[in-house]
N, C-alpha and C positions, 0 to 999 in steps of 0.2 A: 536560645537553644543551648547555652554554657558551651565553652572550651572541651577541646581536646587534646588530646596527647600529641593527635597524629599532626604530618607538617608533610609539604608535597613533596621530599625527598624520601620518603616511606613507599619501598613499590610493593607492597602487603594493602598499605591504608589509606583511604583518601582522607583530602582537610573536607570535615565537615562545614560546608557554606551556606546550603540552603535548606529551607522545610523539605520541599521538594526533591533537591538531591539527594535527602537523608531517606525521606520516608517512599517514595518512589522512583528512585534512582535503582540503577545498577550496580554504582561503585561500592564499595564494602568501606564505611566509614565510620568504623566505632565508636562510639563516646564512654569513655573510663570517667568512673569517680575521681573527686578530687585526691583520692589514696592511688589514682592510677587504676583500680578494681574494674571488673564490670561480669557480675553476675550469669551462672552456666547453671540451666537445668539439665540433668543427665538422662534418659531414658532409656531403657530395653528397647531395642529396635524393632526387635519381635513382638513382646505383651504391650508397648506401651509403660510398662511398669515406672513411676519414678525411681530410678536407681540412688542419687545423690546432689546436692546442691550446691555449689564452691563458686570461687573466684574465679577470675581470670587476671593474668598482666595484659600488658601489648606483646612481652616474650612468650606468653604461655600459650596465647591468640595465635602469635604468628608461628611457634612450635607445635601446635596442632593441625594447621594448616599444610603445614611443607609435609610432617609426619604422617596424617591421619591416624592416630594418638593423641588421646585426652591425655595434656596439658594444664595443671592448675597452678593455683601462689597460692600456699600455707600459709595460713595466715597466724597458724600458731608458732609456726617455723621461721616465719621469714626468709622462704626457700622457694624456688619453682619446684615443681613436684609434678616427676612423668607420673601419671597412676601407674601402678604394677610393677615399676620399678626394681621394688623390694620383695614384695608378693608373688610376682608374676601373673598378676590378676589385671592386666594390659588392657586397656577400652579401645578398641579399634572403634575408628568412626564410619559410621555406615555412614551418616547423613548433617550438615551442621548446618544449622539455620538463625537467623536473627531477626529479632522482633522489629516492628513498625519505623519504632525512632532508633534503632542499632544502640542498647542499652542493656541489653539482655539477649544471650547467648542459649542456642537450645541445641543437645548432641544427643543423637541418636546413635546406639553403640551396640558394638559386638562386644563381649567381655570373656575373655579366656578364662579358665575356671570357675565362673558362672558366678562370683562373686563382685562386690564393690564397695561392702563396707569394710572397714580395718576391723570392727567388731568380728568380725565371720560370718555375719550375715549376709544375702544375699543383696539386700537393699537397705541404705542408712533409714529407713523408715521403716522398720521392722515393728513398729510400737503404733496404736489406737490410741486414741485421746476420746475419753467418752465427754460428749455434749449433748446439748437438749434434755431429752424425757433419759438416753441411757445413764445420763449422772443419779440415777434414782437408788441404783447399784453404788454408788463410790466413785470417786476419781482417779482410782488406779488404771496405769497404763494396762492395755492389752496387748500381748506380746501376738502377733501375728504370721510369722516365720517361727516355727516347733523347733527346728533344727540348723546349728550353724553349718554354713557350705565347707568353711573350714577352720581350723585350731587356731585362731591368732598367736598365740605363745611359739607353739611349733613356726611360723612366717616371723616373727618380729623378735622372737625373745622375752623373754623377761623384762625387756626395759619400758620404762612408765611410758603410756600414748600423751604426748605432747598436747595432745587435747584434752584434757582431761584437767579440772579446776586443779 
């Protein structure tokens, strides 16, 4: 079942012991990668929509929890990172749930200024990826989002996105 982070002085996390208590249990007991990680899909609480895909720590975990605030780790930064912080494009969490074996994180959110990507788009997945019979066209991305929700330059400045090769 591999190791975890968590240890029984954690009143956030239980020690993961059994199949059973992981996968049909009640208690919340996460399993982080060996970088400590452990995987958050983000979603529109309303559409559905996938908004973004990120980390988590055990601090980002457990600062999401206490806050109701999506909480990630930069992994370009090597930083916890409140979202909106900067932006002010803040994920309230509607709803937060965890997969089968607690390995994977899924947030369903309210997002003030209707945004969540750093680009200014609405959603980090603003782009098509043509496959099958549409590669018949080309392999160029489809841009799906016509218009940014907002200026990234105007929110961040001029300074290069950390993400960015």
């Amino acid at each position: 079942m591999g190791t975890s982070a968590a240890d029984k002085s954690d009143p956030l996390f239980g020690k993961r012991q059994t199949i059973e208590q992981v996968e049909e249990g009640r208690e919340l007991a996460p399993h982080f990668d060996a970088q400590g990680l452990i995987p958050c899909v983000t979603t529109d609480h309303r559409s559905g929509e996938v908004l973004m895909v990120a980390v988590m720590t055990r601090e980002a975990l457990a600062r999401s929890i206490e806050t109701g605030e999506a909480h990630y780790w930069s992994r370009s930064r090597q930083v916890l990172w409140h979202k909106g912080a900067t932006s002010g494009l803040v994920q309230k969490i509607v709803e937060m749930r965890i997969d089968d074996d607690q390995d994977c994180v899924w947030l369903r959110v309210e997002v003030a200024g209707g945004a969540s990507c750093h680009v200014g788009y609405r959603s980090c997945f603003y782009r098509k990826v043509p496959v099958g019979d549409d590669r018949r066209q080309g392999t160029d991305l489809e841009f799906l989002e016509g218009h940014k929700a907002f200026d990234p330059k105007a929110v961040y400045g001029d300074a290069p996105n950390p993400t960015q090769l």
